[in-house]
Steps between C-alpha positions, in 0.01 A plus 500: 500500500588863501563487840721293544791617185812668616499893482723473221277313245172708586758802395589303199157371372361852550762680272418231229135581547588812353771364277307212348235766295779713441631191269201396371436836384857499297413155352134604414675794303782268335174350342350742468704735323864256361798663414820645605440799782776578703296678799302155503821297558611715748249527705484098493872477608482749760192301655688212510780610663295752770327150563803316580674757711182565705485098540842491608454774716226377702639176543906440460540159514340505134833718370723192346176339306363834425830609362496220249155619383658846468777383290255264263271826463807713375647239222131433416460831409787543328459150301186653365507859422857536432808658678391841609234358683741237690720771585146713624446167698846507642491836639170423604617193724804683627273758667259224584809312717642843631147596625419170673893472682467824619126483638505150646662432877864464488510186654288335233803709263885506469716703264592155350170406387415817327823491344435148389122606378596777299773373323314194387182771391822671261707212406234292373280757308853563317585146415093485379571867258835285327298234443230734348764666309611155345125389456439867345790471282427190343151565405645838362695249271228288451269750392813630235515136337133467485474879316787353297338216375186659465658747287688249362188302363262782392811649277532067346154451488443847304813458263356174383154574478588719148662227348251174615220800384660532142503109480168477602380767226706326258353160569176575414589688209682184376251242579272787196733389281371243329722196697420159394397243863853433592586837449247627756549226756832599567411882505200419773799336655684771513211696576408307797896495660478858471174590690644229758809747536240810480331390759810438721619844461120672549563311874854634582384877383207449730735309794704854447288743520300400839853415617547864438256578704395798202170290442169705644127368402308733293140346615256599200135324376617191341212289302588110625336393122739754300789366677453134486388500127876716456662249723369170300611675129840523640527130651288335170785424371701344772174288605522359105877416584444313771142320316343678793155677542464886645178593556337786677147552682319826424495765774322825527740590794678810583809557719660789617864433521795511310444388142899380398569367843192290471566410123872346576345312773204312352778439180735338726193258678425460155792442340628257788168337484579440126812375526364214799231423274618351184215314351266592667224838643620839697183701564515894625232663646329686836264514716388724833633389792290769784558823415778445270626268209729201448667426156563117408695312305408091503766257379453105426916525476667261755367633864748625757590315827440657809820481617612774222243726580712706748735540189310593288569847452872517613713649201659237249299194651413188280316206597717247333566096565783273405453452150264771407474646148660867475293753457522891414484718770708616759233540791437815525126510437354460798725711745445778231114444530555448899696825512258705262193372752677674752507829378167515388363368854379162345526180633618180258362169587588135382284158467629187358471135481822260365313391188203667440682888481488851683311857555664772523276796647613869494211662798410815650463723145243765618201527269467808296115601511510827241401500175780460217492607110496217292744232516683427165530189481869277428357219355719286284250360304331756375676792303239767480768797338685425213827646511511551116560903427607544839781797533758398782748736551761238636839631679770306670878510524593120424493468122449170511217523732353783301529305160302149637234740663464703216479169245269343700309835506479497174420113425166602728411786260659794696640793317833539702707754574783389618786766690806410740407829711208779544445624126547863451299477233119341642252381231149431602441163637277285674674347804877506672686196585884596643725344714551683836874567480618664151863597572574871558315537846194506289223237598178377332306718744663809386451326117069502560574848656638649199299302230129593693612869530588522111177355397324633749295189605547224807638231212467158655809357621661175616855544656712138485773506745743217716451687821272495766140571380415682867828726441376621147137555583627702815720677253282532209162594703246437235283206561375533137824391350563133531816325594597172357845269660776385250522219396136578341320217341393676159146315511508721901567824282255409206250437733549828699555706119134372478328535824643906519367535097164355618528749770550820293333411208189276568358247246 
């Protein structure tokens, strides 16, 4: 009872009466409010140390056990916010000894013991601040290499994208030659290696740039159907390579949330699903899951074990056996989709059975409930705008590049106009297509710029780069002009040609 506890401890538990809502109050604001505040953590580290001084005040005996919790308090804030703060904590438990020894009796004191106390409250906060120099240092030098090899591969991954782009153009353009059937097989051949190695690099740009940490989510209205029908043209083919099927289920859906982020995502469920399902079905679709929707992607590809579901997402992890088949990919995929989730506040979820395949679910994508204009639709099947008599002013610095683009530009009934850099001289014409960088500090965004202000019209425009499409939209600020990655499958640009002529010109 309360009768019957030593002076002491009724002194004791009635301080902490008044100390316990003082701490719940700082926690309830933590929560409440997260973040780095400096009065906030000093007002916590000067409660804890009035609190042990009063405690060893009021009763001695507790001064060795209490010390220890004095020390633990000051590394423990210097472990996690950094140096100044230990050193804040240090002085802090300096005064905290020096104000105890010289309040308490001296027989309970000697000049040894506070000698003794407040050396160990300096000598071991310094040994803690070397350690926190070495563990500071080498994540200074981690952080270097990582920059360095995330430079390192968005510079690789760029300065092949031109070339595997010009191959790609000139592919197509051979297979419109008039080959005979061995002819062609070997040129789908060579098509397929190449969108294999396309594919590759589109993974180490996009490892690259979140590793850069430059990637932010534009969240705009983003019509699930649209998206899907875009995302099953691009993959048609690699579903025929593998004797696959790729279908979609209608939606009516709308999202709000960041339309590219959400694009590379569902393409690398999709393409993953693709490439597990040789054979045999990969259906995308959605449905509402509460307030919010969930995007899917069913396999009937091989089915994943349990016991590599905590793997799943780690960078460069395969699930392969003894004896296994190689198979393209470096696994990237899903700790690109994993990391992508993340900034855009989703949540990725996994289902599978050995045998019977997988479902990949991409959840929390807040409905859109406004009204949009009218969706132009991607579809592959149906070309609703000729491009015959279409004038394409086309600019890029790679003459090679600029030669299969303008061929195949032609071959689909373009008239083409064809320049290495912005033309000083601007004929009339019905749509731009340039590359992003043209050499001279000049960029396709400066290119539109020029070319609407001399004909004094908003020209439709498609910029094709090898960087990051976030970093160009942020740069070029126009969401009417539409930005299309190298290597570019030429039925991809077709198909968008079309969809912005049936946009501007109705049929």
């Amino acid at each position: 009872s309360p009768s019957s506890l030593a002076p002491w401890a009724k002194t004791i538990l009635i301080y902490y009466a008044f100390y316990t809502p003082a701490a719940l109050a700082l926690v309830w604001w933590v929560q409440k409010v997260p973040g780095h505040f400096p009065i906030r953590r000093l007002m916590s580290i000067t409660l804890d140390y009035v609190s042990l001084g009063f405690s060893i005040i009021v009763q001695p005996m507790a001064m060795m056990p209490l010390h220890t919790v004095i020390l633990w308090i000051t590394v423990g804030n210097g472990l996690r916010f950094g140096k100044t703060y230990l050193w804040i904590a240090t002085g802090y438990a300096v005064v905290t000894i020096s104000v105890v020894c010289s309040l308490i009796p001296a027989s309970d004191n000697s000049p040894y013991m506070l000698a003794m106390l407040l050396l160990s409250a300096v000598a071991i906060p310094q040994y803690a601040s070397s350690l926190l120099e070495r563990i500071e240092q080498a994540r200074r030098e981690a952080d270097e290499a990582n920059f360095a090899k995330s430079r390192f591969l968005a510079q690789a991954s760029h300065d092949l994208r031109q070339p595997l782009h010009a191959i790609s153009l000139f592919t197509t353009s051979l297979q419109e030659t008039g080959l005979n059937k061995p002819q062609r097989q070997i040129v789908e051949r060579i098509d397929r290696a190449l969108q294999s190695v396309a594919r590759l690099f589109r993974s180490l740009l996009d490892l690259s740039t979140l590793d850069s940490g430059t990637m932010a989510p534009k969240p705009e209205p983003v019509a699930l159907d649209e998206l899907f029908q875009e995302i099953v043209q691009q993959n048609v083919q690699l579903a025929e390579w593998g004797n696959s099927e790729l279908r979609m289920v209608n939606t009516r859906h709308v999202v709000l949330t960041d339309r590219i982020l959400l694009l590379t995502m569902i393409q690398n469920l999709v393409s993953n699903a693709l490439k597990f399902s040789a054979g045999r079905g990969v259906i995308l679709g959605c449905r509402p899951r509460g307030s919010a929707i969930s995007i899917e992607v069913w396999d009937q590809g091989y089915g994943i074990a349990e016991e590599h579901f905590p793997y799943l997402f780690d960078e460069f992890f395969q699930i392969k056996e003894r004896g296994d088949r190689d198979r393209q990919g470096v696994g990237l995929g899903l700790s690109i989709v994993a990391r992508m989730a993340a900034l855009l506040n989703l949540k990725i979820e996994v289902a599978s059975r050995v045998g019977k395949g997988s479902r990949f679910s991409i959840s929390g994508l807040p409905v859109y409930t406004h009204a949009l204009p009218q969706i132009v639709s991607l579809s592959p099947t149906v070309d609703r705008s000729p491009l015959r008599g279409w004038s394409i002013l086309l600019v890029e610095d790679d003459v090679d590049v600029l030669e299969a683009t303008a061929g195949l530009l032609s071959s689909w009934g373009c008239r083409v106009t064809a320049v290495t850099a912005i033309p000083e001289t601007i004929e009339p014409c019905d749509m731009i297509i340039t590359d992003f960088d043209l050499g001279g500090g000049a960029t396709g965004g400066d290119c539109i710029i020029v070319v609407r202000a001399a004909l004094g019209s908003a020209i439709p425009a498609i910029v094709i780069t090898g960087h990051d499409e976030n970093r160009i939209s942020v740069e070029i600020d126009d969401s009417d002009i539409l930005i299309l990655k190298k290597p570019l499958r030429p039925a991809e640009l077709r198909s968008t040609i079309s969809s912005v002529r049936a946009k501007f010109n109705p049929v």
